[in-house]
N, C-alpha and C positions, 0 to 999 in steps of 0.2 A: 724716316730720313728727311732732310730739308734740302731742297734744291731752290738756289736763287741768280736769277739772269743780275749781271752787274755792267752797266755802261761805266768801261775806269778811264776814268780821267787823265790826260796827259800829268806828267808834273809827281803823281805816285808809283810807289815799287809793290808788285805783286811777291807781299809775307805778312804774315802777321805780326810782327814787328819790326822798328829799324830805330835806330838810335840819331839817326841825321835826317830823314826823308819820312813824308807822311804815307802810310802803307793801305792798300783799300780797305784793310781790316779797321781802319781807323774810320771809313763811312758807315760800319755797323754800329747797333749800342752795345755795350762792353759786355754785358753777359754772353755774346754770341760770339764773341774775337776766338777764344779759346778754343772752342766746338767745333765752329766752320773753318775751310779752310779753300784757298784757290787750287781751280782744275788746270793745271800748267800754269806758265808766267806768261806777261806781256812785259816787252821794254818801259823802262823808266817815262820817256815821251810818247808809247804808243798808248792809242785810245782803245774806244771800243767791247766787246763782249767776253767777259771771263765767267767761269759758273763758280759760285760759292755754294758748297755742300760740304754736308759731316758724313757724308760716303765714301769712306777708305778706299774703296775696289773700282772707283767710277774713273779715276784716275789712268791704271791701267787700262782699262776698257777704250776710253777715246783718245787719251793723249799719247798714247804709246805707236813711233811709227809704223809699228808692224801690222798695227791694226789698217793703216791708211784711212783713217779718215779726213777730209779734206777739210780745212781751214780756210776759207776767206777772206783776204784783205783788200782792202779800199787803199788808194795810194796817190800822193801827187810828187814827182820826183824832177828834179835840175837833170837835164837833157831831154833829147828825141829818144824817141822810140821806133823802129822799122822791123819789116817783116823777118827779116833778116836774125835782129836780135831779140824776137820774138819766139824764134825757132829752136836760139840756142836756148834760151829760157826754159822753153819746154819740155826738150830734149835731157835738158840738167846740164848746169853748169860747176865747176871745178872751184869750190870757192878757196882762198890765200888758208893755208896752214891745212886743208884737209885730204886725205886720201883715193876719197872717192866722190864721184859728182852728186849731187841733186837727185832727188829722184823725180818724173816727169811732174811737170807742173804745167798748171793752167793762165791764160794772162791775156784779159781782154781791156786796148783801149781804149779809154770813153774821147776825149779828148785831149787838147793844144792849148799852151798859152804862153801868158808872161810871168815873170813873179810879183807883178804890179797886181796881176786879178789874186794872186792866192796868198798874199802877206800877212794877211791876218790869221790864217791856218798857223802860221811860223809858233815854235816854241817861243817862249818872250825874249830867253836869253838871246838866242840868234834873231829875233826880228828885225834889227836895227841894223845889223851887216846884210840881210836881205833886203832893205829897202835900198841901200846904197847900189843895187843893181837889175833897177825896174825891166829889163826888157832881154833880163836871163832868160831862152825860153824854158818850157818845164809843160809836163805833161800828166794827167788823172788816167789809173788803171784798177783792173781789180788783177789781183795772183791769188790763185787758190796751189795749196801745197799740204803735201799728205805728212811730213817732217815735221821738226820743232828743233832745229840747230838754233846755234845760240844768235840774233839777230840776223835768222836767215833772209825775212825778204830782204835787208835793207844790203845786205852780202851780195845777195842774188843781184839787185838791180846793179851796184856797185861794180860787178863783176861784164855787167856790159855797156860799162863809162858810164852811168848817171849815179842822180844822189836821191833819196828820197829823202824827202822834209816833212813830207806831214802822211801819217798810217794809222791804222784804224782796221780792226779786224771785226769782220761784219755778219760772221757766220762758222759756227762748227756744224758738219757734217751738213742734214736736214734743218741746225734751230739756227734763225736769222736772229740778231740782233731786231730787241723791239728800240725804234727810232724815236717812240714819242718819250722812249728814259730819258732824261737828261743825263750832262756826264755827271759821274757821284751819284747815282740814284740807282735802286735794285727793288727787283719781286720776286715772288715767287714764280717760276716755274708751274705753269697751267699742266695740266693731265695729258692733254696733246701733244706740248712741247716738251715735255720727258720722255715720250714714247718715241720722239723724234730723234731727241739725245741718245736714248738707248738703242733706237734700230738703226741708227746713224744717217 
């Protein structure tokens, strides 16, 4: 079996093919597109750690919420954040069109700012309407969430007034995102950090 950590770059769709958008299967060389495949998706703009592997069963194993294992993302989003709506976060919130809340989630903030310090984070297409409003404030967090709804954090933060603009998922379960990948760049999966994947 192959297991490879993949930093995906903003800008591509988690498949192995697409007929409009370039896909991460497209950072591999072409004998491997076929064989590997991604462990869950990440949004179109979002960054960060996905595993490519030709392990059918691995799938199930960590992405499935029943399992709970926890997901970590990195996040810088347009509004405040308070303890308050910190709580509901936690708690699980009600996201538009669904039945039932969130299941509890984790959400620690690092800091404050403007949109003047994080502009350059901005997707390109929106970059230019963000500068037009330097002193939006906006705030960096992490949310870890045991789910996979369809752009849940950005639902989740949405759901108590803010926006997130720029995400990055930095961790499944026990394996952290290694930092020194560039985005567009992957390896193999070390012996330690399989065993880390596997015992979550």
């Amino acid at each position: 079996m192959q297991y490879y950590m993949f930093n995906k770059p903003g800008g591509c769709i988690t498949a192995r093919r697409d007929d409009t958008h370039k896909t991460i299967m497209d950072y591999f060389p072409e004998n491997m597109r076929n064989v590997l495949h991604p462990l869950g998706r990440l949004d179109l703009d979002t960054e960060g750690l996905l595993i490519v592997t030709d392990d059918g069963q691995l799938d199930m194993q960590i992405m499935q919420p029943h399992n709970h294992v926890p997901k970590k993302y990195y996040f810088w989003a347009i509004g405040s954040i308070d303890a308050e709506k910190m709580q509901r976060l936690e708690a699980g919130v009600m996201l538009t069109g669904q039945t039932e809340p969130t299941k509890p989630a984790e959400i620690r903030c690092i800091s404050s700012g403007k949109m003047k310090d994080i502009v350059h984070l901005i997707p390109g297409k929106y970059r230019e309407k963000m500068r037009k409003n330097p002193e939006i404030p906006v705030f960096e967090a992490y949310l870890s969430i045991t789910e996979g709804r369809k752009h849940q954090v950005k639902r989740m933060i949405r759901s108590v007034g803010c926006c997130v603009v720029y995400l990055k998922r930095v961790s499944i379960g026990s394996l952290e995102l290694d930092e020194s990948l560039l985005p567009g760049e992957y390896r193999e999966l070390s012996a330690d950090e399989l065993e880390l994947l596997m015992n979550k």
